[in-house]
C-alpha positions in Angstrom: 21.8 -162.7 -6.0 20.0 -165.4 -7.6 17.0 -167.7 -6.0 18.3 -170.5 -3.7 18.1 -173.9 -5.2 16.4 -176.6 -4.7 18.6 -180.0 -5.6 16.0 -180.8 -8.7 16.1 -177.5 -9.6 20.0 -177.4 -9.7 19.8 -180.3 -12.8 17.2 -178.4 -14.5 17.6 -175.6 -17.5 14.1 -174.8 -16.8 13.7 -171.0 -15.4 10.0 -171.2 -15.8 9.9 -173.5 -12.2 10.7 -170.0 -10.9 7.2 -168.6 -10.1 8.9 -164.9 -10.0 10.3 -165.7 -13.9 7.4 -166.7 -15.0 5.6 -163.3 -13.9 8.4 -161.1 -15.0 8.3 -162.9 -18.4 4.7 -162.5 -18.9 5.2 -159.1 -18.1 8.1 -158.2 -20.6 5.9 -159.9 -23.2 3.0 -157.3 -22.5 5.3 -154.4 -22.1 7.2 -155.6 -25.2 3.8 -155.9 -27.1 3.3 -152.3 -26.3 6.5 -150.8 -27.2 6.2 -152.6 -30.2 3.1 -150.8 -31.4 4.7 -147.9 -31.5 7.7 -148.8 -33.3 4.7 -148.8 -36.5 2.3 -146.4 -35.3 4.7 -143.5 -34.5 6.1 -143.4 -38.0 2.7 -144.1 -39.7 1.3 -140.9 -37.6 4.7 -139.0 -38.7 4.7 -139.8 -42.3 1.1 -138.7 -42.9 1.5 -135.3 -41.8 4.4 -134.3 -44.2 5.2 -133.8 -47.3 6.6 -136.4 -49.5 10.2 -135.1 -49.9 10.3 -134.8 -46.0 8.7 -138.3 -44.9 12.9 -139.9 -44.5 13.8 -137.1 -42.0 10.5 -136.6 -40.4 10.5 -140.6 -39.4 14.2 -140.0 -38.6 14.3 -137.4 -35.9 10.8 -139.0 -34.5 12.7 -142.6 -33.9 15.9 -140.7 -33.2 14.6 -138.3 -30.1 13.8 -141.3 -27.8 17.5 -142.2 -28.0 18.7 -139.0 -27.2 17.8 -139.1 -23.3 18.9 -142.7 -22.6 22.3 -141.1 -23.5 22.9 -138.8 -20.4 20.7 -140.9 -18.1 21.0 -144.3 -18.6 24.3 -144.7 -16.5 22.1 -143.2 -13.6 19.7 -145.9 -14.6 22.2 -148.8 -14.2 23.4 -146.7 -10.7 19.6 -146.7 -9.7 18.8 -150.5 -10.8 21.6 -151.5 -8.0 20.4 -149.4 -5.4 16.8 -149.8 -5.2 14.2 -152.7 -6.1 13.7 -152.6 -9.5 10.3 -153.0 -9.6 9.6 -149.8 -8.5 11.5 -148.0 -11.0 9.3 -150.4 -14.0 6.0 -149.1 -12.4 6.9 -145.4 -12.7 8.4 -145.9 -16.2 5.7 -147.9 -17.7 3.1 -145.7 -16.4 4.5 -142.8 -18.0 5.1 -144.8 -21.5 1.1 -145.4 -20.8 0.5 -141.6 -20.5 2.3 -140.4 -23.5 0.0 -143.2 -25.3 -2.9 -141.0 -23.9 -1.4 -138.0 -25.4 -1.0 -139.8 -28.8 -4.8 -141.0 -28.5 -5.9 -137.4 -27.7 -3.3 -136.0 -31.0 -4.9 -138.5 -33.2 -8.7 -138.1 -32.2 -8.6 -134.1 -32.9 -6.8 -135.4 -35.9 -3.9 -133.0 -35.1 -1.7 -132.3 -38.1 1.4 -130.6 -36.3 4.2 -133.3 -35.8 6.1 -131.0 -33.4 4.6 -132.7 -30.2 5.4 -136.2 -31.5 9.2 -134.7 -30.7 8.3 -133.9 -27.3 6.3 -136.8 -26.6 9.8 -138.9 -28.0 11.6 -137.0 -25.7 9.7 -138.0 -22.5 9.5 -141.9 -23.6 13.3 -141.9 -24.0 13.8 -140.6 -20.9 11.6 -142.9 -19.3 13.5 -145.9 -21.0 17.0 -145.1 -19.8 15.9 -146.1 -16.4 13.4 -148.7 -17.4 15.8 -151.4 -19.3 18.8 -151.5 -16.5 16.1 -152.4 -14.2 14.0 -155.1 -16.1 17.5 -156.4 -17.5 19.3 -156.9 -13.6 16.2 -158.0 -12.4 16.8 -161.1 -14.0 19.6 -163.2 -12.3 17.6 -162.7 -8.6 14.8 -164.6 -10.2 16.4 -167.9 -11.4 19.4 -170.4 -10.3 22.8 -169.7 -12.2 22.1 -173.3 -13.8 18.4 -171.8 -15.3 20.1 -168.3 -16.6 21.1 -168.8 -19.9 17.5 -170.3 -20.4 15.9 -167.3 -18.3 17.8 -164.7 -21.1 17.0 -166.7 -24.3 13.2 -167.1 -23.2 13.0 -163.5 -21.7 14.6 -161.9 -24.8 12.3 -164.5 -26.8 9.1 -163.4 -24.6 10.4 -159.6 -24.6 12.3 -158.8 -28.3 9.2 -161.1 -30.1 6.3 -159.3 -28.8 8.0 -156.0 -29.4 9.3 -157.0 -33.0 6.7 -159.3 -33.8 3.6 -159.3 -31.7 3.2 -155.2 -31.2 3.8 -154.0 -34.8 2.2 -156.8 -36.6 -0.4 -156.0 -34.0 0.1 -151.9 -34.7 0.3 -152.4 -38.3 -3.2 -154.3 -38.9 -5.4 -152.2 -36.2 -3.9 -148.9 -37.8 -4.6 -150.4 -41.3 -8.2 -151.5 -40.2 -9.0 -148.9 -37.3 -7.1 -145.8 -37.5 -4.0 -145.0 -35.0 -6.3 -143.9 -32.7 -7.1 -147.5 -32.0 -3.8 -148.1 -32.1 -2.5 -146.1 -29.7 -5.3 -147.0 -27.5 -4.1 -150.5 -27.4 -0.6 -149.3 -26.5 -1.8 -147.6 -23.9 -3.6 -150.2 -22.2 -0.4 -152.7 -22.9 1.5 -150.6 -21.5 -0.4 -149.7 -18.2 -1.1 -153.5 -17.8 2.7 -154.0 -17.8 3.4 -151.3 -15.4 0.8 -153.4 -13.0 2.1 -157.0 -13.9 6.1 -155.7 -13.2 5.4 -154.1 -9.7 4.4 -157.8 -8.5 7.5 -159.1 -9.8 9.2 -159.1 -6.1 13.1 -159.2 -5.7 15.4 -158.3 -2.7 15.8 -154.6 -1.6 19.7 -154.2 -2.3 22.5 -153.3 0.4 23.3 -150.3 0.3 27.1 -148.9 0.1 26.8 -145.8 1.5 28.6 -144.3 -1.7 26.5 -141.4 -4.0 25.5 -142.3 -7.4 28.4 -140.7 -8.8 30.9 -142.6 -7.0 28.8 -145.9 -7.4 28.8 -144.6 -11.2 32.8 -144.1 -11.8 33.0 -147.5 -9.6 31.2 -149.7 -12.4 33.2 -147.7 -15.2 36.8 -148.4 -13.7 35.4 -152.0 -13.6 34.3 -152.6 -17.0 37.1 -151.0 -18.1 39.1 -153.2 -15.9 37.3 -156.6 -18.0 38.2 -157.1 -22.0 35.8 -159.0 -22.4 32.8 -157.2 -21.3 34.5 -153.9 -23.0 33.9 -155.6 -26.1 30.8 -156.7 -25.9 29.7 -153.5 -24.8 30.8 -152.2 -27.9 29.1 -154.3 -30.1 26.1 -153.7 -28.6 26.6 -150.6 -31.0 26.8 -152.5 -33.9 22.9 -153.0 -34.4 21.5 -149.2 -34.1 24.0 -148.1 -37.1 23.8 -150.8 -39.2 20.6 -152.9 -38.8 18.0 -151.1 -36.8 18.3 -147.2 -37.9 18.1 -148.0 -41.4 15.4 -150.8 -41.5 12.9 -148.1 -39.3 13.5 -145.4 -41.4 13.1 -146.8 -44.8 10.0 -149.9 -43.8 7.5 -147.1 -44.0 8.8 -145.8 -47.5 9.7 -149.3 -48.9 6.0 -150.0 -48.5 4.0 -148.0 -50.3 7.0 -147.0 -53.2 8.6 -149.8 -53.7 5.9 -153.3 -52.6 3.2 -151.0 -53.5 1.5 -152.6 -50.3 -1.1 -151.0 -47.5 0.2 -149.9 -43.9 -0.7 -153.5 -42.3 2.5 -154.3 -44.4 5.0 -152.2 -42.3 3.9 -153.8 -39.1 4.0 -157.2 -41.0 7.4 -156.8 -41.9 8.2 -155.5 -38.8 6.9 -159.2 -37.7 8.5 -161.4 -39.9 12.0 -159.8 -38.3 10.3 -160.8 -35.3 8.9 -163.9 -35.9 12.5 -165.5 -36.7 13.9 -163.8 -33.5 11.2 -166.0 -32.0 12.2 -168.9 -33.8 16.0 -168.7 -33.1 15.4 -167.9 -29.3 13.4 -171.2 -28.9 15.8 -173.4 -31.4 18.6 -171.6 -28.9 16.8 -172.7 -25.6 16.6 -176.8 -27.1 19.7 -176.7 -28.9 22.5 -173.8 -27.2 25.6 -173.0 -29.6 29.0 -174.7 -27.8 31.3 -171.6 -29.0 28.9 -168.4 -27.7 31.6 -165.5 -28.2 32.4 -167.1 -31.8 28.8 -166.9 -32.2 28.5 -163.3 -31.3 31.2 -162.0 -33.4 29.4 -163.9 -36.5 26.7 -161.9 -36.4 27.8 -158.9 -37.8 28.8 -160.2 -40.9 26.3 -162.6 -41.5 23.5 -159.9 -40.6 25.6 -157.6 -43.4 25.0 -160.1 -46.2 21.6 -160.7 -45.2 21.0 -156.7 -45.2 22.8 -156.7 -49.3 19.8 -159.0 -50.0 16.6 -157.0 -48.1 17.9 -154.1 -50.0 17.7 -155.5 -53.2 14.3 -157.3 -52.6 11.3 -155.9 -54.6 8.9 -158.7 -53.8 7.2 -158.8 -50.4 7.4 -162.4 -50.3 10.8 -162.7 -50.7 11.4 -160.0 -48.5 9.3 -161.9 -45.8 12.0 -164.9 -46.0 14.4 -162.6 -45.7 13.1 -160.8 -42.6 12.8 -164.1 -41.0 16.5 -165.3 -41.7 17.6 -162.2 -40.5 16.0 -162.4 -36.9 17.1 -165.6 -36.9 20.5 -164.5 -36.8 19.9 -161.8 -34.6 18.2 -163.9 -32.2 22.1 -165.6 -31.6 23.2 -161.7 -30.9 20.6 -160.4 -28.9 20.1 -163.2 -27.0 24.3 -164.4 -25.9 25.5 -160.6 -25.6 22.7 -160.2 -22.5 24.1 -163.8 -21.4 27.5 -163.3 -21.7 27.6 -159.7 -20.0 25.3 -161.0 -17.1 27.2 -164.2 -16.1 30.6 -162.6 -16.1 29.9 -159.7 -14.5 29.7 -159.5 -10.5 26.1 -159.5 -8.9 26.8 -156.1 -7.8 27.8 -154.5 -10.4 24.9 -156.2 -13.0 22.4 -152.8 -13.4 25.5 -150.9 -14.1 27.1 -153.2 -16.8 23.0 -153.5 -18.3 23.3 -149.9 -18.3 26.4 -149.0 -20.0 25.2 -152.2 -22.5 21.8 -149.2 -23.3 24.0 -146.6 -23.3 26.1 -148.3 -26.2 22.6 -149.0 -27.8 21.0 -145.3 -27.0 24.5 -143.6 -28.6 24.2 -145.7 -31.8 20.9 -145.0 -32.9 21.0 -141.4 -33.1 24.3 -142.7 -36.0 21.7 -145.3 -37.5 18.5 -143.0 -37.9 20.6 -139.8 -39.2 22.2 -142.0 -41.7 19.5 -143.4 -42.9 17.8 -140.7 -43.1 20.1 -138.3 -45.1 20.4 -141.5 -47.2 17.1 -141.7 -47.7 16.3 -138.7 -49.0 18.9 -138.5 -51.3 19.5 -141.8 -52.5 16.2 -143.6 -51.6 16.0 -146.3 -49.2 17.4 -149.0 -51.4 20.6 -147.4 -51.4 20.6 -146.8 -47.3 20.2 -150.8 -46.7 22.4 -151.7 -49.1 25.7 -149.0 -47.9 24.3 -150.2 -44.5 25.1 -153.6 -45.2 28.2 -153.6 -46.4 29.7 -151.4 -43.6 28.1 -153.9 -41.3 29.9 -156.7 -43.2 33.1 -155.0 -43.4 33.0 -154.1 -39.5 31.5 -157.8 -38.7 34.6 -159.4 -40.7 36.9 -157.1 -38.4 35.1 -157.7 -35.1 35.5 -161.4 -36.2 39.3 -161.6 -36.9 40.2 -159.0 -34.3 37.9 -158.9 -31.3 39.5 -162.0 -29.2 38.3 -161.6 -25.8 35.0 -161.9 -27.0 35.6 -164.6 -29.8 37.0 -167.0 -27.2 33.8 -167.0 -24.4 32.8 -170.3 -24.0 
């Protein structure tokens, strides 16, 4: 159910008149920010208590445990999300993502060398998360006009995917390089409570309830996706990026570092940013100047982001890698940013936390694929040779989901 407009606001774009927007936006660039952190500080604290041969599939199974949960319960977080105000569900979630920080703070302080509670501590945040992005995601059409939305998901996955691409782990990477983790987690932790605060303000209508259980409201938005080509596929591409973009750049950014740019730690948060920073730039050059073909758009992604992988991986100069980085979130940016449109404005109001949440679970069952491949890759080939095989089975598939995928390719 979206905000009731105002005539001035029906001929604006601009979801930021939304007062409601503009706190749940400030508050996905907090929690983002947080998240984000972690992404560098996780691995750093993982691949300094192992040995050598072990640092590829110590990283792997610490990024790919988070995953794991979302892939049982993040349906029940889409079911959830359309039952009860979302805000509430953000609160509890973020709160727990701030306690786990604690834990991390305490591990690092009695400089703890044992990585075996990094596994549990994964385990908790990913379980967390499977309820926490249904809700932030389906909050979003209840806070602007249907005229402002495409804006409202450019600039929220701007505000959002920036901070926690760009903003957290540059962030991470130079307070661990300068301060330790332990300051680094301590940040995290105090983004992450902040955001818990700033999202239970972020008000939105309690929804009507059916009277159904969760299970039946559950096998109702299954049967309905399934019912909808077009929001089949682009639930399935939201695979594409945890096999072939995301698992293998985590994994091998903290190796590629120090073996192969010879650089220090603030480097893998860097990098880390420069991905960001062109998600950032493509999100705003999106909001001025919006593509006219946005399933064509979509389906390019996959093959462009291939080539652009071929060239990271055979990068041994940080500043061209930098370039790179940047191009590539660029071209992300056009993915990350028209899937969430695409999927919210054709689906119906009722059913929007369930489609978000099948659009996770897509993302949560393809990064366990991304992180073991890399990481058996990794080890035995070196990380060169992971983002290099990754990017040309992301080309070959992106060519495919080009020529074949046509209920996606033909969204306006």
């Amino acid at each position: 159910m979206t905000t009731e407009p105002t005539s001035k606001q029906e001929e604006s774009r601009n979801p930021f008149q939304s007062r409601r927007f503009t706190q749940w936006w400030i508050a996905s660039l907090v929690a983002g920010s947080g998240v984000g952190i972690q992404a560098v500080s996780v691995p750093l604290y993982v691949r300094d208590r192992v040995a050598l041969d072990e640092r590829a599939a110590a990283i792997s199974a610490a990024l790919l445990i988070p995953t794991l949960p979302g892939i049982f319960l993040v349906l029940f977080g889409g079911s959830l999300a359309d039952r009860i105000e979302q805000r509430r569900i953000l609160m509890v979630t973020y709160s727990i993502g701030a306690v786990v920080s604690t834990a991390y703070i305490a591990l690092c302080f009695f400089d703890a060398r044992s990585v075996w509670p990094v596994f549990l501590l994964a385990a908790i945040v990913g379980s967390a998360g499977a309820f926490t992005n249904p809700a932030r995601q389906s909050m979003l059409p209840q806070l602007v006009t249907r005229s402002q939305l495409q804006n409202a998901v450019i600039l929220g996955t701007m505000a959002f995917m920036a901070s926690l691409q760009f903003l957290g782990p540059t962030l991470g990477g130079l307070i661990a390089d300068w301060s330790g983790l332990t300051a680094a987690f301590t940040t995290e932790m105090i983004l992450l409570a902040l955001a818990a605060i700033l999202f239970s303000r972020v008000r939105t209508e309690v929804q009507p309830q059916t009277g159904a259980s969760l299970w039946t409201d559950l096998r109702e938005g299954v049967r309905y996706v399934a019912s909808e080509p077009a929001l089949t596929g682009l639930l399935l591409l939201g695979a594409v990026p945890g096999i072939f973009f995301i698992g293998p750049f985590s994994v091998t950014v903290p190796i590629l570092v120090p073996d192969v740019f010879n650089a220090s730690d603030k480097w893998v948060g860097l990098l880390w940013g420069c991905f960001g920073a062109g998600v950032f730039i493509g999100s705003v050059v999106l909001t001025f100047f919006p593509l006219p073909r946005r399933g064509l758009a979509v389906c390019s992604t996959g093959l462009l982001g291939g080539l652009i992988l071929l060239a990271y991986s055979q990068s041994t100069q940080l500043q061209y890698s930098v370039v790179i980085l940047v191009i590539w979130g660029m071209s992300a940016s056009v993915f990350m940013n028209y899937v969430v449109a695409l999927l919210q404005e054709h689906a119906e109001p009722r059913m929007i936390g369930r489609v978000m949440s099948m659009y996770s679970l897509t993302f949560f069952a393809s990064m366990p694929i991304g992180y073991t491949q890399a990481g058996v890759i990794t080890t035995n080939y070196g990380p060169q040779t992971t983002l290099f095989t990754s990017g040309v089975c992301a080309a070959l598939v992106g060519l495919a989901v080009l020529l074949f995928l046509k209920p996606v390719r033909e969204l306006p």
